[in-house]
PADRENBA-897780 format. One line per field, with one value per atom (N, C-alpha, C): residue in one letter; atom name; x negated, y, z negated; residue number from 1. Coordinates in pm, whole numbers. Example, Ala and Ser with C-alpha at 12.3 -4.5 7.8 and 13.67 -1.06 7.14 Angstrom:
PADRENBA-897780
residu: a|a|a|s|s|s
atome: N|CA|C|N|CA|C
X: -1319|-1230|-1320|-1285|-1367|-1290
Y: -569|-450|-330|-225|-106|3
Z: -780|-780|-780|-708|-714|-787
num: 1|1|1|2|2|2
This chain:
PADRENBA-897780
residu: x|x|x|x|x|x|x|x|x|x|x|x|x|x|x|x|x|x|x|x|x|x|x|x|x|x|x|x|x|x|x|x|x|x|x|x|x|x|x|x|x|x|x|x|x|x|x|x|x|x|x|x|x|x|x|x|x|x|x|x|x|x|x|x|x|x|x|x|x|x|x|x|x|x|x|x|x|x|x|x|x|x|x|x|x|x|x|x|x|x|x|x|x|x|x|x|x|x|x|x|x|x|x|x|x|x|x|x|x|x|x|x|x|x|x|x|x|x|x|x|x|x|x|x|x|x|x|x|x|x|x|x|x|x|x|x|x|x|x|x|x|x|x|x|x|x|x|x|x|x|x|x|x|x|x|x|x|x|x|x|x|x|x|x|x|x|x|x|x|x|x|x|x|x|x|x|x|x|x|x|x|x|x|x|x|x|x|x|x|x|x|x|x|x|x|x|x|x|x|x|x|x|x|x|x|x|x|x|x|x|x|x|x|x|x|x|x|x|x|x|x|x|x|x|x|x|x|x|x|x|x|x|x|x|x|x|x|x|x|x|x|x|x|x|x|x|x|x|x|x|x|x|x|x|x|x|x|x|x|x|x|x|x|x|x|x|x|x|x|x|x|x|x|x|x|x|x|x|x|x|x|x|x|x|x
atome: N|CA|C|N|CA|C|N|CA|C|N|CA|C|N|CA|C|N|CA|C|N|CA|C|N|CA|C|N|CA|C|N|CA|C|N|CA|C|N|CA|C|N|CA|C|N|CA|C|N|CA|C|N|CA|C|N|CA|C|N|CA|C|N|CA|C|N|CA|C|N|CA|C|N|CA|C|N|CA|C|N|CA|C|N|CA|C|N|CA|C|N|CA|C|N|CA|C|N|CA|C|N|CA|C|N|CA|C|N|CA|C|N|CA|C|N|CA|C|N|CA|C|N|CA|C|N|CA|C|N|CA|C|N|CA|C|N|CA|C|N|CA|C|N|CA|C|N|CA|C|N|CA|C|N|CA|C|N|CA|C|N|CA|C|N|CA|C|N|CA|C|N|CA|C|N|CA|C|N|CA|C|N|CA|C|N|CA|C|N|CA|C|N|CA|C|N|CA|C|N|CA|C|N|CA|C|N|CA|C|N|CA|C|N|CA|C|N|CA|C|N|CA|C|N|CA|C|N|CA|C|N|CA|C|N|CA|C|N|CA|C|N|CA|C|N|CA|C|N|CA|C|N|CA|C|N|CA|C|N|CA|C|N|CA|C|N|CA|C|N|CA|C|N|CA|C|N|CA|C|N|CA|C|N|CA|C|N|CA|C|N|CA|C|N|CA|C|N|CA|C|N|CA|C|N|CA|C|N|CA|C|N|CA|C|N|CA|C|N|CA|C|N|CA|C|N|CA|C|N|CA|C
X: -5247|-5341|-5412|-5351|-5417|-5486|-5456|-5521|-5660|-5654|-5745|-5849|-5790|-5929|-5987|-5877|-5940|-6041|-6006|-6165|-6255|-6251|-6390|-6425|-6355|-6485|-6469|-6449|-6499|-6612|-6651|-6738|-6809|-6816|-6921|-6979|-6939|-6984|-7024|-7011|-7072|-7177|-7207|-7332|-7445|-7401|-7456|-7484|-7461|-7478|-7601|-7574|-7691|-7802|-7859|-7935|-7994|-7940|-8012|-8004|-7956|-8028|-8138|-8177|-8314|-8407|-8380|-8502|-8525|-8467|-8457|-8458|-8570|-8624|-8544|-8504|-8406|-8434|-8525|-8553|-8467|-8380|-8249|-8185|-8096|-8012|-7818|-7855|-7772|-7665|-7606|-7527|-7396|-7344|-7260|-7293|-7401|-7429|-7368|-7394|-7424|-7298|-7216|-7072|-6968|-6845|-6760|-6607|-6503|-6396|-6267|-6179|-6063|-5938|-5861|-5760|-5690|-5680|-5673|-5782|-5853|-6019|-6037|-5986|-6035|-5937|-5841|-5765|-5828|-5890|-5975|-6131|-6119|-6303|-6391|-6517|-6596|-6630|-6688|-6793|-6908|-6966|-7054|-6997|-7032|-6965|-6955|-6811|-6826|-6775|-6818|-6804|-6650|-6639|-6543|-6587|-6723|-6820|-6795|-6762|-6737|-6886|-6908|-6998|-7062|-6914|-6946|-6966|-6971|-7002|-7146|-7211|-7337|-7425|-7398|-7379|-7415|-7309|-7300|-7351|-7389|-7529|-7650|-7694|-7812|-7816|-7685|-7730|-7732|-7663|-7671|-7817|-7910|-8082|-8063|-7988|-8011|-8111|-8147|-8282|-8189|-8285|-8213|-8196|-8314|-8296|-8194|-8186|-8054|-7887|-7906|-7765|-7780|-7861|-7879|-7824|-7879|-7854|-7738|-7660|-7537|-7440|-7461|-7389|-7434|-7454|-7527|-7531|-7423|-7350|-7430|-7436|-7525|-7633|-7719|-7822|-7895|-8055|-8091|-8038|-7993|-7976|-7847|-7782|-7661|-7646|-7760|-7791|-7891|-7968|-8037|-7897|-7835|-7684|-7620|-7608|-7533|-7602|-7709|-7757|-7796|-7823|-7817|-7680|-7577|-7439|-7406|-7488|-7482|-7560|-7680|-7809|-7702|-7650|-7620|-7467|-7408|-7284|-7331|-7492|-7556|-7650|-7649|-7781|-7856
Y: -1225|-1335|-1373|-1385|-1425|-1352|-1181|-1079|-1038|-1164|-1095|-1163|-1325|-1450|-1401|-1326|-1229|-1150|-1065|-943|-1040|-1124|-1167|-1214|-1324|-1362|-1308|-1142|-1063|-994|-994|-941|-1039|-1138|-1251|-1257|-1233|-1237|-1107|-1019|-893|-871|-968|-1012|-1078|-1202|-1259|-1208|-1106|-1016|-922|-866|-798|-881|-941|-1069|-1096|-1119|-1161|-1024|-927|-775|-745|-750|-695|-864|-948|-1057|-1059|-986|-1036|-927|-981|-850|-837|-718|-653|-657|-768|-756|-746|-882|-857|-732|-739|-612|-627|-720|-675|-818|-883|-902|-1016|-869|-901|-998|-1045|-1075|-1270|-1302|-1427|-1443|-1362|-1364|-1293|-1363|-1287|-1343|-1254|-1252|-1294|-1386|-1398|-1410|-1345|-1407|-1500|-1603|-1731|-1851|-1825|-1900|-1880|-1935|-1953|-1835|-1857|-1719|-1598|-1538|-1427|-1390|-1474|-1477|-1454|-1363|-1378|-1489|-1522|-1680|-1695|-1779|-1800|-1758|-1687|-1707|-1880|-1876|-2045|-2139|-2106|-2209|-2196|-2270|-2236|-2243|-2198|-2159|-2031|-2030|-1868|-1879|-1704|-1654|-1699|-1692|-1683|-1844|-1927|-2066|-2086|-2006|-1987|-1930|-1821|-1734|-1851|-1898|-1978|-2047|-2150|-2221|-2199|-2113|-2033|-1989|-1937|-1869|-2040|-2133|-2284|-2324|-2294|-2303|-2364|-2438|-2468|-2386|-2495|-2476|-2405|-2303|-2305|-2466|-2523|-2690|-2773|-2712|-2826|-2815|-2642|-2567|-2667|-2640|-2678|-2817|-2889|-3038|-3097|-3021|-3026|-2975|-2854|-2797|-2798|-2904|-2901|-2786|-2760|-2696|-2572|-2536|-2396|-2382|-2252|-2213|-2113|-2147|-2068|-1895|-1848|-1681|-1714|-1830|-1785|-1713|-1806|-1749|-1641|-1648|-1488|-1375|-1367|-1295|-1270|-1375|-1387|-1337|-1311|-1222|-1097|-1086|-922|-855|-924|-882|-870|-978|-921|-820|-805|-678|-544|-548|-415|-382|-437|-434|-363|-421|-354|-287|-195|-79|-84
Z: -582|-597|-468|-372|-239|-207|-187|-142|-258|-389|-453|-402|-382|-325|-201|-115|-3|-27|-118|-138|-200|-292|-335|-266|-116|-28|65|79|139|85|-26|-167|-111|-89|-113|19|124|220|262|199|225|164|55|-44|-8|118|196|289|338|446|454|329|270|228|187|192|340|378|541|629|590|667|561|441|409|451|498|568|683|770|894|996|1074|1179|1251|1259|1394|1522|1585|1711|1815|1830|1907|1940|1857|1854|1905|2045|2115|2092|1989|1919|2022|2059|2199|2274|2337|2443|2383|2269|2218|2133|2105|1971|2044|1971|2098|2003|2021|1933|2025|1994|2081|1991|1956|1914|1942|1992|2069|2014|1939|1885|1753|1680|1534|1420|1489|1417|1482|1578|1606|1510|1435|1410|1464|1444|1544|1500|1688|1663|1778|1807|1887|2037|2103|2221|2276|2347|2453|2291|2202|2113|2016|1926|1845|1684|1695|1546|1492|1360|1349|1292|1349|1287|1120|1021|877|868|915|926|947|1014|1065|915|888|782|665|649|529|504|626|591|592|667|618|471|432|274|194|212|139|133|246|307|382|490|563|656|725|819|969|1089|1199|1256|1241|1289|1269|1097|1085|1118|1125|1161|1302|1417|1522|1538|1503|1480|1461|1343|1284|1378|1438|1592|1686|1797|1898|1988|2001|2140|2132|1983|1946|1967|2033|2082|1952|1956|1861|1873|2010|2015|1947|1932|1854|1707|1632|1546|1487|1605|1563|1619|1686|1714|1574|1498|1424|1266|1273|1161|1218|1331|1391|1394|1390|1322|1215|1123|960|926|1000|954|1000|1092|1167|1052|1019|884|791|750|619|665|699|809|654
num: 1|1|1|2|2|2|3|3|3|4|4|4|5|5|5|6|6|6|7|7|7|8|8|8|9|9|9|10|10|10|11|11|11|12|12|12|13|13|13|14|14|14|15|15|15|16|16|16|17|17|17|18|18|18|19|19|19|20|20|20|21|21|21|22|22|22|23|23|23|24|24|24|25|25|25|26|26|26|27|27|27|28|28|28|29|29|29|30|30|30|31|31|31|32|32|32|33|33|33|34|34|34|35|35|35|36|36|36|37|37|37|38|38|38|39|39|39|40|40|40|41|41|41|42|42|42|43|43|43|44|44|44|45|45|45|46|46|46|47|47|47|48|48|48|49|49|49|50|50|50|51|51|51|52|52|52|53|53|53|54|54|54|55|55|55|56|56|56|57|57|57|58|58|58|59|59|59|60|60|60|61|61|61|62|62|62|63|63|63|64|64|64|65|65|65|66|66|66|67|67|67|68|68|68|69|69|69|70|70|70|71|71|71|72|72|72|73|73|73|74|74|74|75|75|75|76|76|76|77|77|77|78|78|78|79|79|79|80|80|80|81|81|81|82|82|82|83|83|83|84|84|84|85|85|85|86|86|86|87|87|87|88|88|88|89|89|89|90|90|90|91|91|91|92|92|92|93|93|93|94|94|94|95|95|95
């Protein structure tokens, strides 16, 4: 049972993933520079670098519609490269 709620919102976020790699220009690229993984930080999630945002938090409200403004607003600390980072990590998942 647990491992099943596991794959579906791994399903679901791999759904959301795909979604924002066919919208979203690959300019960036370089991912790394702005996200960063610690096991020590969020269970090892990726997340914003410096921050304690996971990535799929970022993710998630974008797919809800949030605005970059309002993600922004709602997380100060966060920089817009966080989130262009953070769909150049979902585009590059779904080549």
């Amino acid at each position: 049972p647990v491992s099943g709620l596991r794959d579906r919102s791994e399903a679901w976020h791999a759904g959301l993933f795909r979604v924002f790699a066919a919208r979203y220009d690959r300019g960036m690229g370089d991912w790394q520079q702005f996200l960063s993984r610690d096991p020590q930080i969020c269970g090892g999630e990726l997340c914003a670098k410096g921050k304690r945002i996971p990535v799929t938090v970022i993710l998630d409200s974008l797919g809800e519609g949030s605005t970059v403004e309002a993600i922004l607003t709602s997380y100060p600390s966060l920089r817009p490269e966080h989130i262009k980072a953070s769909l150049d990590y979902a585009a590059e998942l779904c080549p």
